[in-house]
C-alpha positions, 0 to 999 in steps of 0.5 A: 218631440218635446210636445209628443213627450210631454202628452206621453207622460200626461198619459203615464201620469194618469196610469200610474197615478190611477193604479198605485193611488195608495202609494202616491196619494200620500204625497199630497202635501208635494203639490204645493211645492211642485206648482210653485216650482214650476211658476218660479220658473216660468217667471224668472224667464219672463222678458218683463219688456215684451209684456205689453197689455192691449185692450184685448187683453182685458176682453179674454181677461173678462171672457175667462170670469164670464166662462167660470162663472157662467158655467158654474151659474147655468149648472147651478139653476139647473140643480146641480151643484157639484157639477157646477162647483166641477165646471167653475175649476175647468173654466176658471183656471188662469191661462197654461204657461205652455199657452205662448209655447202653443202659438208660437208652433202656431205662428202666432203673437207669442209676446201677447200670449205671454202677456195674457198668461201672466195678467190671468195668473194675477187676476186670478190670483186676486180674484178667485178667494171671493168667488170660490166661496160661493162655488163650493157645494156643501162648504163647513166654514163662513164666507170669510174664513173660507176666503182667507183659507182660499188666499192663502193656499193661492199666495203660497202657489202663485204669489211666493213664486212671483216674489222669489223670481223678482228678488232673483232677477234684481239680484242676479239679471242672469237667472232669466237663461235658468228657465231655458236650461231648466225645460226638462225640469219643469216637464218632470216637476209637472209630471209629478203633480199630475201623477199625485194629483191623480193618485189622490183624485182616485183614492177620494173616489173609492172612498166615496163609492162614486160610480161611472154613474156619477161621473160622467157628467162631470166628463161630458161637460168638462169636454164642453167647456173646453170646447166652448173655450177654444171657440169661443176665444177663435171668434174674439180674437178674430182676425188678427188673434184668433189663435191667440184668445183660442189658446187663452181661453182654451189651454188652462193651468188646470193643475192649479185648479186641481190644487184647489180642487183636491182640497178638504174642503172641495167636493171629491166628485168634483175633481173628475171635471177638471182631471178630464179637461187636461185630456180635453185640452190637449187633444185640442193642441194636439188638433190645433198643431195638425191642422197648422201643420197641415195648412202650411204644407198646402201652402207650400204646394201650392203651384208659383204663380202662372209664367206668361204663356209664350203665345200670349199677345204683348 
């Protein structure tokens, strides 16, 4: 029910985001606010002892730079620049927090998945103001600049976040039952950041004049990248963590990436490709869950095994 609930109001998200752009746009300077919120949470209700980093860990770590950057290179030698700068922010985002929510429904390694989705938000966090620098199209600042502007928007969304949860936990053990509690809150703050998120994409775009034209590639690659992701992370984690690395490399926090995306200095055009990967992503869950769903019901009617038939000789 909650993930119906929450692909409902991804869809409403983006409705009225679209179509009252004018009044939401204005309310950018709330995503900053939004994702932190939402990170604090999610780190306040880690199990700091259930995070335990095999060497998996680092091969879908090193697969999720491989698929930024990889994406980003083979748009740019083919001569398009914006929609590699596009591509860089689908590929590259660190792994969903929903991501360990996904493989549990799916019966998978929860602990290995949360493990995974807090190493990739730090090596993001880490990573991401050298590389971004050289992504972004028509950039107006040297590479230095650029890279502390960079880190800082990232320390205020990601770092403060880790840094408030870890006070409270030292300071107060039982704040970890706050995220439980707070699930419905979470959904609404996220609900929040893509209404505005979409809002400001949509006013960027009429006020550039771009075309359908003009952004279907972004569409058509953004689809492509997420279906590499989940593929890509089936055939590393198999056998044992298939749907795991499916999910890392998959079910991105996109919004985080959009958060960079709808910066001054981002190319607008480029903020269809990661818009688009949210509707990707989820479509892929929203697949992953049926096709679970529908292998455990075959197990389940699946006939016991044969009795021994009465005539059979002993």
């Amino acid at each position: 029910m909650k993930q119906q609930l929450r692909s409902i109001s991804m869809v409403l998200a983006f409705i009225v985001g679209g179509i009252f752009y004018k009044q939401f746009a204005p309310f950018e300077w709330w995503l900053s606010i939004g994702i932190a919120a939402m990170l604090s949470m999610t780190f306040i209700g880690l199990d700091v002892h259930k995070l335990r980093p095999v060497r998996m860990h680092l091969w879908l770590l090193l697969s999720i730079q491989v698929l930024g950057i990889g994406s980003w290179g083979l748009a740019r030698l083919a001569g398009y620049p914006v929609l590699a700068e596009s591509l860089y922010y689908c590929a590259a985002a660190p792994i969903a927090s929903a991501s360990p929510i996904i493989v549990g429904l799916l019966r998978g390694n929860v602990e290995f998945s949360t493990t995974a989705m807090v190493l990739s938000q730090i090596v993001f966090a880490f990573v991401t103001p050298f590389i971004l620098p050289f992504t972004v199209h028509d950039q107006t600042m040297g590479y230095l600049p650029f890279a502390g502007v960079v880190a800082r928007q990232i320390f205020i969304v990601v770092g403060v976040p880790a840094l408030i949860a870890t006070m409270l936990r030292l300071i107060y053990p039982p704040c970890k039952t706050w995220a439980a509690k707070l699930k419905d809150v979470s959904l609404g703050i996220w609900v929040c950041n893509l209404l505005v998120l979409t809002a400001g994409g949509v006013q960027r775009i009429i006020q550039r004049g771009y075309s359908l034209h003009d952004m279907w590639p972004m569409m058509l690659a953004a689809a492509a990248v997420c279906f590499v992701g989940f593929t890509a992370g089936y055939r590393l984690g198999y056998p044992n963590l298939k749907r795991e690395c499916s999910q890392g490399l998959g079910q991105k926090n996109t919004v985080l990436t959009l958060y960079l995306a709808s910066q001054s200095y981002a190319t607008p055009l480029a903020y269809i490709g990661p818009v688009f990967y949210v509707f990707c992503h989820n479509m892929a869950n929203a697949i992953q869950l049926w096709l679970a769903s529908r292998e455990q019901k075959l197990r389940h009617a699946e006939p016991s095994s044969a009795v021994s038939s009465p005539h059979q000789s002993v």
